[in-house]
C-alpha positions in Angstrom: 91.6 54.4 -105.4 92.5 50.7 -106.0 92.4 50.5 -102.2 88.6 51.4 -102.0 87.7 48.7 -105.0 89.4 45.8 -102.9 86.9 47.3 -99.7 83.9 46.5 -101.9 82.8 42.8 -101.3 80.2 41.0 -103.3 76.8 41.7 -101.8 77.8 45.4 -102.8 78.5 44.4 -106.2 74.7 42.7 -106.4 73.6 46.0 -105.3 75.3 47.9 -107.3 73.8 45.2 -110.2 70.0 45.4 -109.0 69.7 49.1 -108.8 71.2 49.4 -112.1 68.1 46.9 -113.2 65.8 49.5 -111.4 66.7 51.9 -113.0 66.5 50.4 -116.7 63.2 49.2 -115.7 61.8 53.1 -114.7 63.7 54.3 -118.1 61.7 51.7 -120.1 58.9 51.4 -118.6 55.1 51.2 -120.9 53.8 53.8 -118.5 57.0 56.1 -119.3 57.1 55.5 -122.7 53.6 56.4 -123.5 54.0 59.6 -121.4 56.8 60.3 -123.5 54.2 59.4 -126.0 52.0 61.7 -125.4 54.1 64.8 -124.7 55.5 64.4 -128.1 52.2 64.0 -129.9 52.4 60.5 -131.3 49.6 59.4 -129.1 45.9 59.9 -131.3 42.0 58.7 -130.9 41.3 56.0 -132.5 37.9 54.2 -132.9 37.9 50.3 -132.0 35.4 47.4 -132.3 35.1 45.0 -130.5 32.2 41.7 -131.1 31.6 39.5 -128.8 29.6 36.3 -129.3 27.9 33.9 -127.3 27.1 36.6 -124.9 25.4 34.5 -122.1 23.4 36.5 -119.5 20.2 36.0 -117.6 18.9 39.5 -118.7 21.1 40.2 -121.8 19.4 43.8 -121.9 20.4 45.0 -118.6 24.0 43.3 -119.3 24.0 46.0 -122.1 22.2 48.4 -120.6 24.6 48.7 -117.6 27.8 48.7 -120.6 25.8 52.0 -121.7 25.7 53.3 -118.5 28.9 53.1 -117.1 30.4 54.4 -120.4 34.1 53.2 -120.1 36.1 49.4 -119.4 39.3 47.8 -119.4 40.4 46.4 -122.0 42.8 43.3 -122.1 44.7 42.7 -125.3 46.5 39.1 -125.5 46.3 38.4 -121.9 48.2 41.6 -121.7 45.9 45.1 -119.4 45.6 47.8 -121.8 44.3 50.5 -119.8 40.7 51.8 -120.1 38.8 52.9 -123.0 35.8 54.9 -123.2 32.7 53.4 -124.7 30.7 54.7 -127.4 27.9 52.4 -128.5 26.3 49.1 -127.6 24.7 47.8 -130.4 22.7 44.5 -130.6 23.8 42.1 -133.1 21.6 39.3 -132.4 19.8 38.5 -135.2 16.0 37.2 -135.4 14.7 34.0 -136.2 13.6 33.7 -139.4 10.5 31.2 -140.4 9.6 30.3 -144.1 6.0 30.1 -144.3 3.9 27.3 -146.3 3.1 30.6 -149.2 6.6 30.8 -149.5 6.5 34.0 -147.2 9.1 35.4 -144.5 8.0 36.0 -141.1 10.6 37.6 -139.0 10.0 37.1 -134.9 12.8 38.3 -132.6 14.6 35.7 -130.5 13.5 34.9 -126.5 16.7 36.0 -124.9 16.7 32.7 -122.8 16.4 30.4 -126.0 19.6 32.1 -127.9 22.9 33.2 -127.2 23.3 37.2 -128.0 25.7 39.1 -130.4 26.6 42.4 -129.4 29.4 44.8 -131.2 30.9 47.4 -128.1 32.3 50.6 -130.2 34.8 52.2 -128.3 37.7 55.1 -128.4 41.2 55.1 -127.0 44.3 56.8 -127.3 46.9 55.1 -129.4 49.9 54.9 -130.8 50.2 54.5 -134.6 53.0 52.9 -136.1 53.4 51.8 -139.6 52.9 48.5 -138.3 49.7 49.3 -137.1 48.3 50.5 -133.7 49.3 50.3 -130.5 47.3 50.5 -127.2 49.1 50.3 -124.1 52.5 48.8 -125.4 50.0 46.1 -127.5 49.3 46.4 -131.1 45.9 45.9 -132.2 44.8 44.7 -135.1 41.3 43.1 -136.2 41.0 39.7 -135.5 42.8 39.8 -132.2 41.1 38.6 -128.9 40.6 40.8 -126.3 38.7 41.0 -122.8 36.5 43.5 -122.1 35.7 44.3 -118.1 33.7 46.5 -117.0 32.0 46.7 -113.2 29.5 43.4 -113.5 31.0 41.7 -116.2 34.0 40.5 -118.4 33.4 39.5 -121.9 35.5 37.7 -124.4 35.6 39.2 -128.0 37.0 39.6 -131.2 38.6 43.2 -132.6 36.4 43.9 -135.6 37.4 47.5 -136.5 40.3 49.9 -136.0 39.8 53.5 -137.2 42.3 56.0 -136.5 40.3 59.5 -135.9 
């Protein structure tokens, strides 16, 4: 036996050392963990919003409209891919112009979408862990206030978490 360890040189050793690292990296894996996530149950729905600001578009409709449409993104949590999400609602924050009148009355008029920057709030479900520190999607937690991206086919948004709801 002590014969065969004085055979091994170094370059055996370093392989011995870098599929060892291989393997750790499989066992703890994010895409492991949450399957072993999910088999054991402590993966649930939860209900996220997300509002982005200053969202800048030549036809802010369509921009939504095609959101609606394609009914699931990626999300990006702290620089960090998340996975994809399915989307629920689009709704249209933007709020209009409001104009005092000399008789002291309101008139309300909506905004041109090429003079103002839209506000739009995407509402959207995943599948999460939750931890008593909070919840965690894809190996991220996720809490409101934190900056995410949001990509979907013809665009990628910045916004703020405004809401987590466990279902």
């Amino acid at each position: 036996m002590l014969h065969r360890l004085r055979s091994l040189s170094p370059i055996d050793a370093v392989a011995g050392v870098v599929a060892l690292a291989a393997l750790a990296g499989v066992i703890w894996s994010p895409k492991l963990s949450n399957a072993v996530a999910k088999a054991t149950g402590a993966v649930k729905p939860v209900q996220v919003s997300v509002d982005v600001h200053r969202l800048y578009s030549a036809d802010p409709e369509q921009l939504l409209n095609s959101a609606r449409e394609e009914a699931g993104l990626n999300i990006v949590i702290r620089n960090q891919p998340a996975g994809r999400v399915t989307l629920v609602s689009v709704d249209d924050l933007t709020n209009p112009l409001t104009a005092v009148q000399p008789d002291g009355s309101v008139v309300l008029a909506d905004a041109p979408s090429t003079a103002l920057p839209r506000h739009a709030r995407f509402v959207m479900e995943a599948q999460a862990e939750i931890k008593p520190s909070g919840v965690v999607i894809g190996g991220t937690k996720l809490k409101v206030g934190v900056p995410v991206e949001l990509e979907g086919r013809l665009y990628r948004l910045n916004g703020v978490v405004s809401g987590v709801m466990p279902l």
